[in-house]
N, C-alpha and C positions, 0 to 999 in steps of 0.2 A: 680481232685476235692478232698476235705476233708471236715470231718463232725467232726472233732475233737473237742471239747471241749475247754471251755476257760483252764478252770485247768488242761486239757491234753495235752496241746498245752504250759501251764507254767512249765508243769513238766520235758517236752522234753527242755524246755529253760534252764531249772534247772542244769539238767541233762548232759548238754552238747552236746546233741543228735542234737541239731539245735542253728541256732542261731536268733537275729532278722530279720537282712538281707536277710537268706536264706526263714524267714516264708514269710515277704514281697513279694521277686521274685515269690514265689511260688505263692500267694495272683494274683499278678498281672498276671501271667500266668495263670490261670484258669480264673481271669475277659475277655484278651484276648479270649478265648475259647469261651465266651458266646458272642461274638460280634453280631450272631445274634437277640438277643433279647434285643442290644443294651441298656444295663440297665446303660452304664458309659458314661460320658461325655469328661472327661477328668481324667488323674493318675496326682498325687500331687509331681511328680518329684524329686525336690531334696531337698522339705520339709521329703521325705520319709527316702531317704537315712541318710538326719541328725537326724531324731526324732528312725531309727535304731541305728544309732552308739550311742543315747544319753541313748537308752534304753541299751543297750549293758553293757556300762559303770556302770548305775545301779543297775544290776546283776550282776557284777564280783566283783562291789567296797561295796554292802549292801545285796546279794540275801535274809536274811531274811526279809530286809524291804520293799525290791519293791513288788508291791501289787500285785495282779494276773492278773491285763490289762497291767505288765510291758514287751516289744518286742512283744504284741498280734497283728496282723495287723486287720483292719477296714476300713471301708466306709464311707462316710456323706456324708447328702443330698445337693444339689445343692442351699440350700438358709440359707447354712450356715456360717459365713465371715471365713478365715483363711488367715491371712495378706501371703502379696504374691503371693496368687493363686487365678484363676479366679472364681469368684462367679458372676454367670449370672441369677441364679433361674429360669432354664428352658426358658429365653424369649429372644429375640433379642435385646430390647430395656436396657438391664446389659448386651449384649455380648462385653468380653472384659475386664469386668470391675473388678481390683485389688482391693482387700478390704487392706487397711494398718494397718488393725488390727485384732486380733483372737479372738472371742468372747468366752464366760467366760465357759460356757460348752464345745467346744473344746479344749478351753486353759487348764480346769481342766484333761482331758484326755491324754492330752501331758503329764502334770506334772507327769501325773500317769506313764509315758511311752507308751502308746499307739501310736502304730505307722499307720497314716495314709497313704493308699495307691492310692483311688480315689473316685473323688466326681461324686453321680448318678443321673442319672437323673431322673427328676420329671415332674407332671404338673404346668404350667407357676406359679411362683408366688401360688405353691401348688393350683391353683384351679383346682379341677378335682378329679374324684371316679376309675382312668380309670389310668390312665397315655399316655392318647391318646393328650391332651392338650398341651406338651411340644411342644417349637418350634425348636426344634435340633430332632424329630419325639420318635413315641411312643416305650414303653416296651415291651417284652412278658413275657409272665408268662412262667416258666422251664418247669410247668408241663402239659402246649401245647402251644407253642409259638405263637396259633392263638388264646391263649385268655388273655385279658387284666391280667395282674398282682394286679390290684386295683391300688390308688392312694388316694392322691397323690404322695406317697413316695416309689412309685411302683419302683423305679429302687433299691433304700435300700431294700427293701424285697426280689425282686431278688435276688441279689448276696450273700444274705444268705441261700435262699432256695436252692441255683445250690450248696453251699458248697464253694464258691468262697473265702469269708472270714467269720468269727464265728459270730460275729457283727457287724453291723450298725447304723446311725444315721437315724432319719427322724421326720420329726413334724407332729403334731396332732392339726386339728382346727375344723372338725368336724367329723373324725374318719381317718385322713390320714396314722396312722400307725395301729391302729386295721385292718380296712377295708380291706389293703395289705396283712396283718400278715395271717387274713383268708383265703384271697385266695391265698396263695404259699405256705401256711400248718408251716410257725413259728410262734414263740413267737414274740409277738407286742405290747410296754407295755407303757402306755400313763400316765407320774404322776400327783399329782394332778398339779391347775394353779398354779403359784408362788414355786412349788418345785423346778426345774431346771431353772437356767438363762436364760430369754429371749436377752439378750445383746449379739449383733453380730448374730443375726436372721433375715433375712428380712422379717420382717413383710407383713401376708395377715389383720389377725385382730389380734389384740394385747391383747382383753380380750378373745380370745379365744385360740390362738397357746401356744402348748407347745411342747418340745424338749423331744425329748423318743429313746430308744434302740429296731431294730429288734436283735433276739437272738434265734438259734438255741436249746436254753434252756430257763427254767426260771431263773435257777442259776444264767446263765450268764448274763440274762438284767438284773439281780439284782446287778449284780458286776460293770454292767457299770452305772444304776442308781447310787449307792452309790456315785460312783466317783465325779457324776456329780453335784449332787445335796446341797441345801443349800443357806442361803441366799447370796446376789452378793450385795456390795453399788450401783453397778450401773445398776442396775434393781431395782426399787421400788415396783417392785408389785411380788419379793421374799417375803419369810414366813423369821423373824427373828426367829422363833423356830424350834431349832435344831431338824437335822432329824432324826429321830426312826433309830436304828438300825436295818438293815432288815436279815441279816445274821441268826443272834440266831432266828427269824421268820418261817424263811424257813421249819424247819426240824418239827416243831408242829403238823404238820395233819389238819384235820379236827374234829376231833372227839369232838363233844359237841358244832361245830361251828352253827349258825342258819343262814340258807343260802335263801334268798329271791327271789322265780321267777316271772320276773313281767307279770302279766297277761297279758297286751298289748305286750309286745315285742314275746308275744307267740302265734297270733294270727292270723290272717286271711294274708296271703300273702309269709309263709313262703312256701318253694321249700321243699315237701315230704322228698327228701333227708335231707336236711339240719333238719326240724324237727325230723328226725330219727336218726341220730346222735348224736342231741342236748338232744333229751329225753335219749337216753342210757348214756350222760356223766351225765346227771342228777342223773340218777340213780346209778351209780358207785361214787356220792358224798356220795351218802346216804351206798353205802355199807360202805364207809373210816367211816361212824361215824357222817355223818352231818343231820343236821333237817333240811327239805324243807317244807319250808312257803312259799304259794301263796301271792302274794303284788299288790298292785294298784299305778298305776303310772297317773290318767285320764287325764294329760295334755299332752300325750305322743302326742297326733294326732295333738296338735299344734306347736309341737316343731319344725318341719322339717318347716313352714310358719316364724315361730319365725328366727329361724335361718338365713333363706335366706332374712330377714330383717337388723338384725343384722350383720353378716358379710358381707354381701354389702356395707354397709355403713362406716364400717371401713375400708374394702377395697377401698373407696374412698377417705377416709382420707391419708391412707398411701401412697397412689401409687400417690399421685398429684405429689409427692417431686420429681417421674419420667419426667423429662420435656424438658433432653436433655441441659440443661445449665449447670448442673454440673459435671455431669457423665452418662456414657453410651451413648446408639447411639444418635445423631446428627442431623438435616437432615435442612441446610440452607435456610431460605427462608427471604423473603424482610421484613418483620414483624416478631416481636418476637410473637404475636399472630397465624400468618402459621407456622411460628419455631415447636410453642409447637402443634400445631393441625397435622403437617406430621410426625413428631417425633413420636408422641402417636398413630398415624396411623398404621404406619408402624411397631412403634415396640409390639405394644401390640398383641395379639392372640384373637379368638374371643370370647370366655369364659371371660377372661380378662376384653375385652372390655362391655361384657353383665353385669357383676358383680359390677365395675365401674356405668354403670349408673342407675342399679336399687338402687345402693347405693345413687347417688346424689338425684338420685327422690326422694325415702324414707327420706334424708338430706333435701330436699328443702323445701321452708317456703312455709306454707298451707299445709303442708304433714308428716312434722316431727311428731307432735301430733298424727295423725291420723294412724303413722304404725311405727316409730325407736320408739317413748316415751312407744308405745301400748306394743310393742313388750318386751323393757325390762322390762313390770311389768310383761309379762308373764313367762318371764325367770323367774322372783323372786317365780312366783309358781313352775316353776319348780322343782327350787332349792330347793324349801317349803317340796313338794312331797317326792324329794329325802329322807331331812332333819326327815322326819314321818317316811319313812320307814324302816331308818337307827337306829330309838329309838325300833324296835324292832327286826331287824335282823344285822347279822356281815357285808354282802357282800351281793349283789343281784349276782347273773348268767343266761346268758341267751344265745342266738344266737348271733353272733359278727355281721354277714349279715345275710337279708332273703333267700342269693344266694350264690350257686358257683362262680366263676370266669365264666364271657360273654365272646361269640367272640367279637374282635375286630371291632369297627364301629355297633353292635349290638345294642346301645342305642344312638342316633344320635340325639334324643330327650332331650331338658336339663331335663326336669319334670322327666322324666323315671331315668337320670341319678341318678339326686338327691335325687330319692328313695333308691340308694343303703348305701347310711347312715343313713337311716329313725334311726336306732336303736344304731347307737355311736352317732350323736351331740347332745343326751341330756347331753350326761355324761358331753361333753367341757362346754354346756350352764349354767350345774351345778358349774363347774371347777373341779371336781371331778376324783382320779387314774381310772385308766380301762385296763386288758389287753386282751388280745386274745392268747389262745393256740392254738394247733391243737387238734381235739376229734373225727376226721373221715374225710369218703371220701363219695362223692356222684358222681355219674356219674365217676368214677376216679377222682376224684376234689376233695380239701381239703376243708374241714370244719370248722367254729371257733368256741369256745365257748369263750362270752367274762364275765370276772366277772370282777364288778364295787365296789370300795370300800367307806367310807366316806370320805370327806373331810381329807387331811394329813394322811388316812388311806393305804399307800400304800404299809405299810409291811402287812396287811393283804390280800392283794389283792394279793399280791407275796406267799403271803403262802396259800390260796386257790388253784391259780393256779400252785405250785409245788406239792402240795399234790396228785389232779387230774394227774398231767405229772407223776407221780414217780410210779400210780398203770396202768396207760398204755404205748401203744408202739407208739403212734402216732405222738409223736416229731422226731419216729425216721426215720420215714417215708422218700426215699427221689424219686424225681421226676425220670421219668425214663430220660434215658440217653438223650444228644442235640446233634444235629449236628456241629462237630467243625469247627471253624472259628477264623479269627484274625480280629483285628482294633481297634478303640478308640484312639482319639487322644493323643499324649504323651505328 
């Protein structure tokens, strides 16, 4: 295992000390190792080997110009397209399925020379707080294998918390990469909507997902955001205003910043541990130089209702195009109406399938008005809320979850599950950056603190949370040792 740094890891490329190929091996040799917490699905083969030799040639033929992701090895999540290699997004019903093109946030990573090594796994189609939903079976977390890693994008925060590789990919649609980030103790950093390309994403909800960096650092999700981000033609709901440089951001501090905690997300339900953590990063902002203002958020307690409105229903939208006539599984029957009915049967998962229909309900005529039209005027306060609080402070911070990492099958309950986001899917329903560092342990468990920035505010949200990482030790925390083992298919 390694915990090396993106820039420590470029300077040995530099240097001569290593090369891409050799970081690669190594990458997939420590994913091997973690086989039992099964966080891979499958390694990217001999897309690997080529995007090494292409990195390679980069740095011999321009080392000053290849940018610091050039020969880095990485991860990405399961519902990400890369022509060639199989994108199933955790379910049965994409197992199989060749995407014939890269989509425009991994394509920009290539460019950069980042070299992909394998794609992890998730829950089905991102639904899930857990990573118990996958149908190729669940993640563990490093830092007890009996307990869930979070989710969705639980198998990406794995294999950066075990050391396996420095960064990953995974999307966020109601806290899928915060949520994780917390509980395997990385950086988890969600930009605003429209920053990062949705194209080449298989969409769950499309006003809500976005494409974000786990990172053993904040430095380093800052270096794979950059890469990534920017408007796409083929994405329309990119920002055409260019991105902030976040680089010259990073190193400012806090000092004179005014930092907003919101009442609600500090309130009845958090885990002793986790509020004990949360207050001491609080207070260690205030030693860097920052002013903490108490804020009001009162639509917090509708937002978790709002939500589970709203992305069901796009999740209906999306997932019809699943139907077994044009891609993915199959399953013959005498009518194209049993076709699509055993097909969808069989291949969806049961989350999936719950998700799916409380979306058609809330879709359906006599019911749309009365809870999808309801719901997005209440987003609009949301977003209102956010928009008030932001005209007098820089960043809000708060608790990323009100929990440690569960054992496995410990919420078996969807309502119970879907509390574990209570406090990231406002940020998505605002569309607003968010990340999650590490700021402690509770029970031996990692803790997050997540700070939330405004709207295309994501270099401050990056310098918030580098400020906080740079005067403690808790990024460097790493889980104790795993039991080794091999597998993952090649």
């Amino acid at each position: 295992m390694s915990w090396e740094t993106v820039g420590e890891l470029g300077a040995c490329l530099r240097s001569g000390e290593t090369t891409p190929a050799q970081l690669a091996e190594h990458a997939r040799s420590a994913i091997e190792s973690l086989a039992t917490l099964h966080p891979v699905l499958r390694y990217t083969g001999a897309l690997t080997e080529r995007q090494a030799g292409h990195a390679a040639r980069m740095l011999a033929e321009s080392p000053e110009q290849a940018g610091p992701l050039c020969g880095i090895p990485f991860a990405y999540k399961d519902v990400l397209c890369v022509e060639g290699v199989e994108t199933s997004a955790g379910s049965k019903i994409l197992e199989g399925f060749i995407p014939p093109y890269t989509g425009t946030a991994l394509q920009r990573l290539l460019d950069a020379g980042a070299v992909p090594v394998a794609v992890t796994n998730c829950d089905e189609f991102a639904m899930g707080s857990s990573n118990e939903n996958s149908a190729f079976g669940p993640v563990g977390n490093p830092w007890d294998p009996s307990r869930v890693p979070g989710g969705s994008s639980g198998g990406s925060a794995a294999v950066v918390a075990a050391g396996a590789v420095p960064f990953s990919l995974g999307t966020d649609t109601g806290g899928s990469i915060r949520q994780p980030a917390s509980f395997c103790g990385v950086a988890g950093f969600k930009p605003t909507y429209g920053r990062v390309s949705r194209y080449g994403l298989i969409a769950f909800a499309s006003s809500l997902d976005q494409i974000g960096p786990f990172a053993r650092s904040v430095e380093d999700a800052a270096h794979v955001f950059t890469a990534m981000a920017g408007h796409d033609p083929r994405d329309s709901t990119t920002s055409p205003l260019p991105v902030e440089p976040v680089a010259t951001q990073l190193a400012r501090g806090v000092a004179g910043m005014r930092l907003g905690v919101p009442r609600e997300y500090m309130a009845e339900g958090l885990e002793p541990g986790v509020r004990a953590a949360v207050e001491a990063a609080l207070a260690q902002l205030e030693k860097l130089g920052a002013t903490l203002v108490e804020v009001s958020l009162p639509s917090t307690e509708a937002a978790l209702s709002t939500y589970y409105i709203i992305a069901p229903a796009e999740c209906s939208a999306n997932l019809a195009r699943m139907d077994g006539v044009r891609f993915g599984l199959h399953v013959d029957r005498q009518s194209l109406t049993d076709t699509y009915l055993e097909t969808r049967g069989q291949g969806f998962g049961p989350e999936v399938k719950r998700r799916i229909m409380l979306g058609t309900y809330a879709l359906s005529s006599g019911y749309y008005d009365a809870y999808y039209r309801q719901a997005q005027k209440v987003r609009t306060l949301i977003a209102e809320e956010f928009d008030r609080a932001f005209a007098t402070v820089d960043a809000l911070v708060s608790p990323t979850s009100p929990i440690v990492a569960f054992p496995k099958g410990d919420r078996s309950d969807p309502l119970s599950m879907y509390l574990c986001d209570v406090l990231t899917l406002p940020v998505n329903l605002a569309g607003l950056p968010g990340i999650s560092i590490p700021c402690g342990l509770s029970e031996g468990l990692p803790v997050g603190l997540q700070v939330i920035g405004p709207r295309l505010g994501d270099a401050q949200v990056l310098r918030v949370a580098r400020a906080y990482e740079a005067a403690t030790a808790w990024h460097t925390q790493q889980p104790p040792a795993l039991p080794a083992a091999s597998g993952a298919s090649a």
